[in-house]
C-alpha positions in Angstrom: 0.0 0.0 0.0 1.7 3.1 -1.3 2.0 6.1 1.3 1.5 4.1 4.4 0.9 6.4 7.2 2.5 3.8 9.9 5.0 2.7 7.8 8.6 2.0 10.0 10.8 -0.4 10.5 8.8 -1.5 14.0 5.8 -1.6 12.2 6.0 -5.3 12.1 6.5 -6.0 15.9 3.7 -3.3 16.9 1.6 -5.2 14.6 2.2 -9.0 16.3 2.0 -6.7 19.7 -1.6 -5.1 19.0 -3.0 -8.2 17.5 -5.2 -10.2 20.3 -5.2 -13.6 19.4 -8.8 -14.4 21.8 -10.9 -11.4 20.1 -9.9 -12.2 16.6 -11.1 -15.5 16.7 -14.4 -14.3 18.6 -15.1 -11.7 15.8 -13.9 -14.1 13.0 -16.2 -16.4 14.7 -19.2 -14.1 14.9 -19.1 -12.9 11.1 -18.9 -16.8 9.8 -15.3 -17.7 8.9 -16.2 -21.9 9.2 -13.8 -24.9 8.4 -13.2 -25.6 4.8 -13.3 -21.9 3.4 -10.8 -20.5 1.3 -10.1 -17.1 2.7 -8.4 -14.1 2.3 -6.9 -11.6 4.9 -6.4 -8.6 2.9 -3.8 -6.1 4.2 -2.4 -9.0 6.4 0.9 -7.6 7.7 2.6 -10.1 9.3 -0.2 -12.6 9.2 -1.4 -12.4 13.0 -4.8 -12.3 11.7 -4.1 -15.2 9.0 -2.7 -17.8 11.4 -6.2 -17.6 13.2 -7.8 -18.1 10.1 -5.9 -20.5 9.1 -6.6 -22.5 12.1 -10.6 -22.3 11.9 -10.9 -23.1 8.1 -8.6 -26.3 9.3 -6.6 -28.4 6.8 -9.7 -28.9 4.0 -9.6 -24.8 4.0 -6.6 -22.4 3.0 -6.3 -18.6 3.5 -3.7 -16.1 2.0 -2.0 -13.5 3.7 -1.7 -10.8 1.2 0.0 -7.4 2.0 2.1 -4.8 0.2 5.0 -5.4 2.6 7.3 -8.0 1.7 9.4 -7.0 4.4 6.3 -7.9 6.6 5.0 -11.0 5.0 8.9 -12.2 5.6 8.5 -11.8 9.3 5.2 -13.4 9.7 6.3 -16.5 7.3 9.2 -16.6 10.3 6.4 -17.3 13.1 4.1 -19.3 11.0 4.2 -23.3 10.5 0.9 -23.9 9.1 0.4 -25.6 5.4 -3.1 -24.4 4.5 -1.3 -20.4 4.7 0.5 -19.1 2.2 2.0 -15.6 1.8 1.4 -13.5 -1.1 2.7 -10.2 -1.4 0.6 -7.3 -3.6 -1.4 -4.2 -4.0 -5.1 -4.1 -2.6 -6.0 -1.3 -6.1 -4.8 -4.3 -8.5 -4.2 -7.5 -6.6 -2.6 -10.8 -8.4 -5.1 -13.2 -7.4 -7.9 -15.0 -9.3 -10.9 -14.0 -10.0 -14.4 -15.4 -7.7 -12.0 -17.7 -5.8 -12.6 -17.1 -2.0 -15.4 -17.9 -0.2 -14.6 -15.2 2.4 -12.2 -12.2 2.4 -11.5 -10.7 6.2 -9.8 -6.9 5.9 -9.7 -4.7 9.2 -7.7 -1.9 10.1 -7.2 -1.0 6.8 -9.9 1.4 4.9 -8.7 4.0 7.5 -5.6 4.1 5.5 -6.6 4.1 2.3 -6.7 6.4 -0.5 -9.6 5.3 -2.7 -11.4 2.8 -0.5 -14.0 2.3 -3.0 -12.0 0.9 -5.7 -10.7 -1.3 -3.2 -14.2 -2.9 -2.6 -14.5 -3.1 -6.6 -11.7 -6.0 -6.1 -12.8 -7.3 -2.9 -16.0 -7.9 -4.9 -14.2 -9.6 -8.1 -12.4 -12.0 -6.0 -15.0 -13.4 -4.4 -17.3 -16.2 -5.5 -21.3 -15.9 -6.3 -22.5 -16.1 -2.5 -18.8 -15.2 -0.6 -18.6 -12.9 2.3 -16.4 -9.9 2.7 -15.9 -8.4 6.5 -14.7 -5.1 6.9 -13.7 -4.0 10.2 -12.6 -0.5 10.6 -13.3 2.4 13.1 -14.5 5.8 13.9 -12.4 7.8 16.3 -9.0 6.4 16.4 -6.6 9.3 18.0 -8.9 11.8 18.5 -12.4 11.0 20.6 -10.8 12.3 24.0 -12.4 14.5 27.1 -11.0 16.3 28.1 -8.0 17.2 26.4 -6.1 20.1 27.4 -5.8 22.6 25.3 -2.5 22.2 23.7 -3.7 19.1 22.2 -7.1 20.0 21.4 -5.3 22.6 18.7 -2.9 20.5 17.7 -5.3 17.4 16.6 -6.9 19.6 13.6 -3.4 20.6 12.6 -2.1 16.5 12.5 -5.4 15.3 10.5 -5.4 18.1 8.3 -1.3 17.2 7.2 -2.4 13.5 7.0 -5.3 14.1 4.9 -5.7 11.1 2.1 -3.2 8.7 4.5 -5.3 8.4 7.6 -9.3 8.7 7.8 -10.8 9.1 11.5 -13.9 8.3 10.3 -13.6 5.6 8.3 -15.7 3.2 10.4 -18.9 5.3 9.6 -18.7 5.0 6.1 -17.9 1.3 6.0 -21.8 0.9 5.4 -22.5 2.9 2.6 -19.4 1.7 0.6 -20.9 -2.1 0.7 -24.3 -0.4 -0.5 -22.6 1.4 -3.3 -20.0 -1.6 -4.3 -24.3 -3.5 -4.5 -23.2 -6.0 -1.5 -26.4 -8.1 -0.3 -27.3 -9.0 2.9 -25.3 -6.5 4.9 -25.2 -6.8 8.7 -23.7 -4.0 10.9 -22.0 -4.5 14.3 -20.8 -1.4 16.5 -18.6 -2.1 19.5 -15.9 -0.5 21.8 -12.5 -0.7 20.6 -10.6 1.9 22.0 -12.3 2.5 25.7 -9.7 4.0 27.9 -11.7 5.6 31.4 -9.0 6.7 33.2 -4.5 5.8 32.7 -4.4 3.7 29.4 -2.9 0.0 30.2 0.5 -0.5 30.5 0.1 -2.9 27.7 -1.5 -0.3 25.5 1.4 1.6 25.9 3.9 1.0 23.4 1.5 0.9 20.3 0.6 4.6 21.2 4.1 5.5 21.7 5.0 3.8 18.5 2.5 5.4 16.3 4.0 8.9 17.8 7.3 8.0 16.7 6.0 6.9 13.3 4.1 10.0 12.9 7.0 12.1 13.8 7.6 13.3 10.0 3.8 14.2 9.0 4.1 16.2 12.6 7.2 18.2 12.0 5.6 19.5 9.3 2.0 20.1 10.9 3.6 22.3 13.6 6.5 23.7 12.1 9.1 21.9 13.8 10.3 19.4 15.6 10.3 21.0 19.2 6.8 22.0 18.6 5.9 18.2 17.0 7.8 17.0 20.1 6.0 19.4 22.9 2.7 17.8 21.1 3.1 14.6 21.1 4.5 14.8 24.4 1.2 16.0 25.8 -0.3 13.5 24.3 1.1 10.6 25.7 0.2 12.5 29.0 -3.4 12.6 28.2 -3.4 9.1 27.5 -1.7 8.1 31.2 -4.2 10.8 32.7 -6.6 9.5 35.1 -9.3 11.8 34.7 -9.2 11.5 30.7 -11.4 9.5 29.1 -10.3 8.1 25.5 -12.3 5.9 23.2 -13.1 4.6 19.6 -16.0 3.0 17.9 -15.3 -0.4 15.5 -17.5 -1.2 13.2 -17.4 -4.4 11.6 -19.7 -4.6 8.7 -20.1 -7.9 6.3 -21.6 -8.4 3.3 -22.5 -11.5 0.4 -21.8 -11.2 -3.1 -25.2 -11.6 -5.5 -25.1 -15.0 -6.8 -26.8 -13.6 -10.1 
């Protein structure tokens, strides 16, 4: 994926870190993902997501981890021992894969970062079969649903989106909806739940995925504020908002599936 807000050289490590084995299966559960499928975890990284997958479809079901990281894909062929998962390495706007051969393509976490999300559910949509499901999980509020905030960062947050425009959408979890109406999904179901949810001092083990999307950030900020002290004062009081226990901070997923028309 070109442009990739978070892209670093921890990205794959914060990735494996943010990933909870437990809730993944319980959504992939939930949405349908059953033994046999052939299934697709689009935007994959290091395949955290996949290896679940892999192990509910069981060995008369495969799944591919595809992602436009190589460097990525690498490290999660490193921790994964499975033979129904294989690694393929792509773009989401024109991906290498045949056409109507999945019974169920899994994506989440990624619309936020994408460009032209719509043309991204025109090939979710061709590689499915008559009668596949695509899930879409995405949400609404990441970094910036926070009371209070003091003042410092309450400016600064308009400054940041505005400079990430086009890499990073807020809302992307809102629109999930709409785009499976326009891209003529059937069937659609809608789930909202808390993803972010933060009353009071973030967990400890939260921790270093904030600090690390600061640090990957760092770039875009500099040139929101002008500089790197200011950048640096910013994301300083940030992190101090998170640990605050009077803060609240939260963040909507919504995970949204669809089926492909048979006709």
């Amino acid at each position: 994926m070109a442009n990739y807000l978070m892209e670093s050289s921890d990205e794959a490590q914060r990735l494996e870190g943010k990933t909870q084995a437990e809730e993944t299966r319980r959504q992939l559960a939930m949405v349908g993902l059953l033994p046999g499928m052939r299934a697709l975890d689009a935007g994959a990284g290091t395949g955290a997501v996949a290896r679940e997958m892999a192990a509910m479809v069981g060995a008369s079901g495969s799944v591919v981890a595809f992602d436009a990281s190589q460097e990525r894909l690498d490290a999660g062929k490193a921790l994964a021992h499975v033979a129904n998962l294989e690694f393929i390495c792509g773009d989401l706007y024109a991906p290498t894969l045949a056409e109507g051969t999945f019974d169920f393509i899994w994506c989440r976490f990624i619309f936020e970062y994408l460009a032209d999300a719509d043309a991204v559910m025109i090939q979710f949509r061709r590689l499915l079969k008559p009668g596949g499901k695509l899930v879409v999980g995405d949400l609404d509020g990441n970094t910036i649903f926070h009371y209070p905030m003091p003042p410092e960062v309450e400016e600064g947050l308009p400054k940041l989106m505005k400079a990430i425009e086009g890499r990073f959408d807020p809302y992307a979890g809102r629109k999930l909806f709409h785009r499976f109406r326009t891209a003529a999904f059937s069937e659609l179901r809608v789930r909202a739940m808390p993803y972010h949810f933060y009353p009071g001092t973030i967990p400890d083990r939260e921790i270093p995925n904030w600090e690390g999307k600061v640090r990957t950030m760092r770039g875009a900020g500099e040139k929101a504020f002008g500089s790197a002290e200011a950048w640096d004062r910013f994301a300083t009081q940030y992190l101090e908002m998170l640990r605050d226990p009077d803060s609240l901070t939260y963040s909507i997923l919504f995970l949204v599936e669809g089926t492909k028309p048979l006709a």
